[in-house]
C-alpha beads as a LAMMPS data file, in Angstrom:
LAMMPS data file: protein, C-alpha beads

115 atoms
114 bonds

1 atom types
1 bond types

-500.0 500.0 xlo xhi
-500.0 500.0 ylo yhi
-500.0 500.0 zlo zhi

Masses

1 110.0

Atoms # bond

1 1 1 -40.894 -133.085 -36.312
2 1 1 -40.672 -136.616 -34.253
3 1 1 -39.659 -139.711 -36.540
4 1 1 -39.045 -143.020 -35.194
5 1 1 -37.047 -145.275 -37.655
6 1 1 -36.728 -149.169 -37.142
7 1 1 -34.307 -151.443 -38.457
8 1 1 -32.711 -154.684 -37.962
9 1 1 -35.449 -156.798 -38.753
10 1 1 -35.135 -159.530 -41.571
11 1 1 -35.083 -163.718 -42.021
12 1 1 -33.518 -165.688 -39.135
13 1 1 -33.294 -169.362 -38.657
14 1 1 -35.509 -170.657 -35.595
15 1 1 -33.279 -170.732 -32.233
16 1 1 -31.348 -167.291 -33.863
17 1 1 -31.176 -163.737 -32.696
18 1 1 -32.061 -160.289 -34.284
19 1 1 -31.276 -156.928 -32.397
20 1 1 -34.098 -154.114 -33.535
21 1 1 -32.995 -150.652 -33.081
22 1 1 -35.516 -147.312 -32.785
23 1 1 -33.247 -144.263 -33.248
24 1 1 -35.442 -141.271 -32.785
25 1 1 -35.214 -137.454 -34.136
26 1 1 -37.281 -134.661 -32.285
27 1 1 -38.226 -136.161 -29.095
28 1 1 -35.883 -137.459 -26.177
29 1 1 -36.386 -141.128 -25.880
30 1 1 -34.717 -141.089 -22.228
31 1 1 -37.627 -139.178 -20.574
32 1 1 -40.768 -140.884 -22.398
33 1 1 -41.939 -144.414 -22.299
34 1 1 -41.085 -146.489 -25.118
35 1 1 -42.480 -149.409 -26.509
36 1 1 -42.265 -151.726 -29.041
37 1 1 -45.415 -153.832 -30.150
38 1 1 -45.867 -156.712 -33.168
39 1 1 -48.591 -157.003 -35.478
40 1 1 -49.365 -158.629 -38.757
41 1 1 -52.362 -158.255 -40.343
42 1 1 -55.491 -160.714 -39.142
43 1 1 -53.138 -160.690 -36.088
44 1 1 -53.902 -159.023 -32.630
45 1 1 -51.135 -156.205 -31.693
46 1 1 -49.287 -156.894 -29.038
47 1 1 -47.034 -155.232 -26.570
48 1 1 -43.860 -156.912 -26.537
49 1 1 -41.804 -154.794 -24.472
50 1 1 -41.630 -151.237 -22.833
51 1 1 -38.701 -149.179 -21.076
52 1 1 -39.513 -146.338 -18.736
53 1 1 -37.465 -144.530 -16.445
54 1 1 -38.248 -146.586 -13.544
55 1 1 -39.120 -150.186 -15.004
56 1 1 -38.701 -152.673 -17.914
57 1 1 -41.562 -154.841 -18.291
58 1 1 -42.081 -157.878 -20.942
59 1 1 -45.048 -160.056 -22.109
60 1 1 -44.990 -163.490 -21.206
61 1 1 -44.675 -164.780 -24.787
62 1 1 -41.075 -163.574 -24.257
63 1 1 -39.900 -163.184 -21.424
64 1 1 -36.208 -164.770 -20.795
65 1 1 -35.690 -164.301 -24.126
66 1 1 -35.959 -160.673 -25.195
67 1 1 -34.068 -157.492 -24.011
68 1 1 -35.055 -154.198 -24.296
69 1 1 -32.341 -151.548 -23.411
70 1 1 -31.479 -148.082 -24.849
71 1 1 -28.253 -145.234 -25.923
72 1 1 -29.218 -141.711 -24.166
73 1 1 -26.151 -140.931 -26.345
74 1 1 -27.247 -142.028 -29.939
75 1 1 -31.416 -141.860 -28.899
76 1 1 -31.801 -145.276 -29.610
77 1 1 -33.652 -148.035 -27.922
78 1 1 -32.941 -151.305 -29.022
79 1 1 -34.438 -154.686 -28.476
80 1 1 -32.462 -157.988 -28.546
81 1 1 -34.036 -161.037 -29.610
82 1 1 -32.706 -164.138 -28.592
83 1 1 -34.102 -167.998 -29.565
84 1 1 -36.739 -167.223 -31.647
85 1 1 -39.587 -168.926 -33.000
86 1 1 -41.747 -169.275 -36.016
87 1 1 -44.412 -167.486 -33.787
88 1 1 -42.429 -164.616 -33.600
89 1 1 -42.527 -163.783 -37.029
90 1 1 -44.327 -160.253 -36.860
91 1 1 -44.131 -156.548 -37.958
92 1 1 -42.422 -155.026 -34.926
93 1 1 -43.413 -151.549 -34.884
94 1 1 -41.830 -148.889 -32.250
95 1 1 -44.189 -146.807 -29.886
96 1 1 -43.749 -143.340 -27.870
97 1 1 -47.044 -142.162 -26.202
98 1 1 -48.081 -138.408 -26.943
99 1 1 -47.971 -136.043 -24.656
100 1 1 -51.926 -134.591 -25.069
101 1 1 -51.044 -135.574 -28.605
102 1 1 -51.351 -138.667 -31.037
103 1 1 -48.886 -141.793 -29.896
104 1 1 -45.976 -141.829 -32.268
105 1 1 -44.910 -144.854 -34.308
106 1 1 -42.328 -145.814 -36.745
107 1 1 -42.675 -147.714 -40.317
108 1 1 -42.304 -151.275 -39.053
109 1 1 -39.477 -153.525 -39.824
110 1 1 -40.365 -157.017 -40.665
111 1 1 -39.057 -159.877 -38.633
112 1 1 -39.772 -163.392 -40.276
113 1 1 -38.269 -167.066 -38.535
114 1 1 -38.256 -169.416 -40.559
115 1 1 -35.902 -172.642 -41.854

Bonds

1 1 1 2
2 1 2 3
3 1 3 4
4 1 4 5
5 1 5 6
6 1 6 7
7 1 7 8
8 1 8 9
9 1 9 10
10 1 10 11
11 1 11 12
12 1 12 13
13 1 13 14
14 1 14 15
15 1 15 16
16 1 16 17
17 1 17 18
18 1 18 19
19 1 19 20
20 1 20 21
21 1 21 22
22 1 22 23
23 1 23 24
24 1 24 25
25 1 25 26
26 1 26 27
27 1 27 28
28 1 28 29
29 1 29 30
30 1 30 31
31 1 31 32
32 1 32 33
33 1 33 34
34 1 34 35
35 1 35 36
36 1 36 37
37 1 37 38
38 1 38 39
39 1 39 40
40 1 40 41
41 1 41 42
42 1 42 43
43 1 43 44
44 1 44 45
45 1 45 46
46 1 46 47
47 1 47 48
48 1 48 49
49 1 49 50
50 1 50 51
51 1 51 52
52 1 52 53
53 1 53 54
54 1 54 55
55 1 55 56
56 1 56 57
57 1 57 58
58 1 58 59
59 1 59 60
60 1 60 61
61 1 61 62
62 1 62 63
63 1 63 64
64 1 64 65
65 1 65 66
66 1 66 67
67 1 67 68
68 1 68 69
69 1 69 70
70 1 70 71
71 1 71 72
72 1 72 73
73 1 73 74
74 1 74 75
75 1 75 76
76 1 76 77
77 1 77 78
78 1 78 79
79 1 79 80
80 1 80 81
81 1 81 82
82 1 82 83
83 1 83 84
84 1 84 85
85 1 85 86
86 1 86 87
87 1 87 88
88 1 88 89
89 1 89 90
90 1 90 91
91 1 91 92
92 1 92 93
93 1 93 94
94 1 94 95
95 1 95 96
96 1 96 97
97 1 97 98
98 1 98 99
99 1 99 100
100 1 100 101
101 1 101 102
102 1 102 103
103 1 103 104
104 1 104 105
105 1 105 106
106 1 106 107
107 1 107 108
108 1 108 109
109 1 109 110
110 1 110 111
111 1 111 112
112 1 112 113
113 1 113 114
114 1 114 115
């Protein structure tokens, strides 16, 4: 019933930009908290950013450099990622907290910086 789908991930050059979309199907993404978190595995998860209806917040490992935002219209919340580094190379993964249910995620979509 709810899917999250990611995309927009792939190979950049260090100091390039990616913009990640989640478009969602069976749950409104304008009236839930969503977040979208990084992990590799052997790596800790990590919450890179979130978007609620009252407050954008960002880790520190990225702040100044990444934007989250979102389309009521298309569903979609998207995160644009400016002057990255080799250190961001991660699975970024999208999040949506159940409601007295399981937290939904997406598949992933792999983000790797590299020259």
């Amino acid at each position: 019933q709810v899917q999250l789908v990611e995309s927009g991930g792939g190979l950049v050059q260090p100091g390039g930009s990616l913009r990640l979309s989640c478009a969602a199907s069976g749950i409104i993404l304008s009236i839930n908290t969503v977040g979208w978190y990084r992990q590799t595995p052997g790596k800790e998860r990590e919450l890179v950013a979130s978007i609620t209806r009252g407050s954008i917040t960002y880790s520190d490992s990225v702040k100044g450099r990444f934007s989250i935002s979102r389309d009521n219209v298309e569903n979609t919340v998207y995160l644009q990622m400016n002057s990255l580094k080799p250190e961001d190379t991660d699975v970024y993964y999208c999040n949506v907290p159940g409601r007295g249910t399981s937290p939904y995620w997406g598949q992933g979509t792999q983000v790797t910086v590299s020259s």
